[in-house]
TIPAVEX-985151 format. One line per 8 residues: number of its first residue (from 1); their letters; for each residue x, y, z of N, C-alpha, C, CB. Coordinates in steps of 0.02 Angstrom, whole numbers, plus 50000, padded with zeros to 5 digits. Glycine has a CB too. Example, Ala and Ser with C-alpha at 12.3 -4.5 7.8 and 13.67 -1.06 7.14 Angstrom:
1 = as = 50660 49716 50390 50615 49775 50390 50660 49835 50390 50565 49776 50452 | 50642 49888 50354 50684 49947 50357 50645 50002 50394 50704 49970 50286;
***
This chain:
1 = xxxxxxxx = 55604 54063 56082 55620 54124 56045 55566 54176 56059 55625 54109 55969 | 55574 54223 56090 55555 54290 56094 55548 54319 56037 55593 54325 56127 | 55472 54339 56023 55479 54422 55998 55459 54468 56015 55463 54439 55951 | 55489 54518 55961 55490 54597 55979 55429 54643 56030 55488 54630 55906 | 55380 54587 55986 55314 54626 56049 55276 54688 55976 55377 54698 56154 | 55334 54680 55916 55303 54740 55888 55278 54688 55824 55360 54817 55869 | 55216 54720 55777 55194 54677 55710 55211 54714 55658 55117 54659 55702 | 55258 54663 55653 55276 54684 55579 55245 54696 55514 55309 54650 55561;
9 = xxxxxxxx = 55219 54730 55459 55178 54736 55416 55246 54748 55363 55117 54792 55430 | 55191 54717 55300 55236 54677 55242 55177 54731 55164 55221 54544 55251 | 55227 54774 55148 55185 54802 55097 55155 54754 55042 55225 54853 55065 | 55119 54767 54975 55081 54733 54925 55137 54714 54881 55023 54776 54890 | 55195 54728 54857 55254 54733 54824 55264 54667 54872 55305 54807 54825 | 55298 54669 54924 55341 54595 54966 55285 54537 54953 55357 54605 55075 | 55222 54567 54972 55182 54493 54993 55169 54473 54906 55086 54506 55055 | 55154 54509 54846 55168 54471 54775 55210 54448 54753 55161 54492 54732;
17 = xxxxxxxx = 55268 54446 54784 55339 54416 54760 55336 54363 54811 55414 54469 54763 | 55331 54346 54876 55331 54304 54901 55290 54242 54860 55316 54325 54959 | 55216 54275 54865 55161 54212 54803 55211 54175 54764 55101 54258 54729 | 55233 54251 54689 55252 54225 54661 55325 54180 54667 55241 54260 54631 | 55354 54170 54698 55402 54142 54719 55377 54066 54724 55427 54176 54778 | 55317 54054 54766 55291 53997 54769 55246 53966 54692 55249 54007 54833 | 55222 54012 54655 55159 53990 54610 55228 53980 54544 55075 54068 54596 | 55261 54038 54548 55336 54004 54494 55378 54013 54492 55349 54006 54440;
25 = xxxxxxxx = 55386 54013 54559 55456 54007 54560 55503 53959 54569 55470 54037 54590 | 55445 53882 54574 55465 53825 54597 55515 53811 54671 55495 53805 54539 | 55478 53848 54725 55505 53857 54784 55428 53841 54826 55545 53936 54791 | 55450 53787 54884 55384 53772 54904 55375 53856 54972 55382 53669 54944 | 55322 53842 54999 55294 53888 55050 55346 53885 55085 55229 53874 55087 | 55365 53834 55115 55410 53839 55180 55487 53855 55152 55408 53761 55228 | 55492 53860 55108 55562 53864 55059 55576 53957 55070 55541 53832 54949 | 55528 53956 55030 55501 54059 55052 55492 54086 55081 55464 54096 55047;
33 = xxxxxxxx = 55435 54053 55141 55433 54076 55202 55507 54082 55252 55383 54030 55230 | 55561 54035 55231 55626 54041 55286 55669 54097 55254 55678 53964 55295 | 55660 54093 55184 55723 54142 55148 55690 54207 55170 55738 54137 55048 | 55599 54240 55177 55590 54310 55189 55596 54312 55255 55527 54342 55165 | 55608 54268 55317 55591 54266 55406 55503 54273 55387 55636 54356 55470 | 55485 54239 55367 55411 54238 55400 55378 54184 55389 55367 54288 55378 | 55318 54180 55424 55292 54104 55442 55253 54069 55367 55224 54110 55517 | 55245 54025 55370 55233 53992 55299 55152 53998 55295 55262 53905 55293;
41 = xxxxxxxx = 55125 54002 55339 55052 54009 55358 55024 54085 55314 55047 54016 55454 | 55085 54123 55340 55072 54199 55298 55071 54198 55237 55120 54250 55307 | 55119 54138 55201 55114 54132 55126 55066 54135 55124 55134 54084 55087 | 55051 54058 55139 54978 54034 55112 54920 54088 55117 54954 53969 55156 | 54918 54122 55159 54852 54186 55160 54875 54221 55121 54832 54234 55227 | 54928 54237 55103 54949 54283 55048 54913 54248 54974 55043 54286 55045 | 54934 54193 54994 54922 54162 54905 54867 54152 54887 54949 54096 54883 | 54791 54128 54959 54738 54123 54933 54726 54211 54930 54686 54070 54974;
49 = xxxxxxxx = 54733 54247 54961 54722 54325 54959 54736 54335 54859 54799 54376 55027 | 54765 54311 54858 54801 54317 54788 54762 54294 54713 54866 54269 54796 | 54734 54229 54740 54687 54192 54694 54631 54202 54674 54676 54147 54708 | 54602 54266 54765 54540 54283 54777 54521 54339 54714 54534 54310 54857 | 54575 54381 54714 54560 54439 54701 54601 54469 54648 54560 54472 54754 | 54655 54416 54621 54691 54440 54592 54745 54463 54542 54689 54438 54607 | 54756 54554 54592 54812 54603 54591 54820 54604 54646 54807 54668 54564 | 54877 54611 54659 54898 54631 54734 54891 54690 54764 54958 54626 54744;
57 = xxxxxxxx = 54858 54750 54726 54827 54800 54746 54742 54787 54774 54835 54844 54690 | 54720 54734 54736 54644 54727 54764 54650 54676 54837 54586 54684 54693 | 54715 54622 54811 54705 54577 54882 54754 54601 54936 54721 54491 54871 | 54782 54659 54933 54813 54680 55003 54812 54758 55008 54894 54652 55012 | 54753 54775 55007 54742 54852 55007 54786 54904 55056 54667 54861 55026 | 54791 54952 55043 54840 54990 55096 54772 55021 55141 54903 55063 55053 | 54778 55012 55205 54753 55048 55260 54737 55101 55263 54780 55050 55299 | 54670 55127 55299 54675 55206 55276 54729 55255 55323 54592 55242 55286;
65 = xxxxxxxx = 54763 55200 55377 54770 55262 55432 54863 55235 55426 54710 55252 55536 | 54884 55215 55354 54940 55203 55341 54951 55277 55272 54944 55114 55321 | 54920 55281 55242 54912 55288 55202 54912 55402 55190 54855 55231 55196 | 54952 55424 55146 54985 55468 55131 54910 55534 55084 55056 55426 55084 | 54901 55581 55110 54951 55633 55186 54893 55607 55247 54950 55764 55177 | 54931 55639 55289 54901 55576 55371 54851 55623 55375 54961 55561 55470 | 54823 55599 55424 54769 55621 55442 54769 55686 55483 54741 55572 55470 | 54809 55710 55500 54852 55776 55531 54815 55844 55464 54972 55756 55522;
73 = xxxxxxxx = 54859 55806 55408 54841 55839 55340 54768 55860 55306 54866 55795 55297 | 54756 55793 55306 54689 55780 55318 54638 55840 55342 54691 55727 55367 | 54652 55831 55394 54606 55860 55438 54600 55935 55430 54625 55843 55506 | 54670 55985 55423 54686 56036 55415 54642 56065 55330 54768 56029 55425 | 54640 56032 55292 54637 56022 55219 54550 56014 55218 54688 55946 55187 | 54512 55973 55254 54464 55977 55275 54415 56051 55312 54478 55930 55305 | 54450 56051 55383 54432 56131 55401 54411 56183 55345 54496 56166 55434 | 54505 56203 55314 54497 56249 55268 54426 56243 55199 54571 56245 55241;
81 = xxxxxxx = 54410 56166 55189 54342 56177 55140 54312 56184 55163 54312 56144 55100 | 54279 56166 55227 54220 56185 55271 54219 56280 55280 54234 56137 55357 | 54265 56292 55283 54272 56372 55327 54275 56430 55237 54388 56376 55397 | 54285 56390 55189 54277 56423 55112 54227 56407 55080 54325 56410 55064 | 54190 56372 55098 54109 56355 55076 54079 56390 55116 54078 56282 55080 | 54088 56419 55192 54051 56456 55203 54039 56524 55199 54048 56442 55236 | 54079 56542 55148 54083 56607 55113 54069 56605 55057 54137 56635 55112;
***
């Protein structure tokens, strides 16, 4: 089996329902892992990620270079304070 070649990323919402699916939902790892298509290995990092830290906001943080307005925005939004402080 081939894949896509591309990585798939799984927001903080999917990967806490997956956990919880396993911690009570009385569904083992590999039970969950086949019903979402993903490997059971990912649970498990999900779930200690989970134990480590948690909320699923602290154990699967959003990226900065995912993350809303891009860096396009950013950047533009930036300039303009640099170039009004210097007045």
């Amino acid at each position: 089996m081939e894949g896509s070649g591309k990585r798939r990323r799984f927001d903080a919402a999917f990967k806490a329902e997956a956990v919880r699916l396993v911690t009570h939902g009385g569904l083992t790892q590999s039970q969950v892992a086949r019903q979402l298509g993903v490997d059971a290995k990912r649970i498990a990092q999900w779930k200690k990620q989970m134990q480590q830290h948690g909320t699923p906001e602290r154990a699967f943080p959003v990226k900065a270079t995912t993350m809303t307005p891009n860096w396009l925005d950013f950047g533009v939004k930036w300039r303009l304070c640099v170039w009004s402080a210097t007045f």
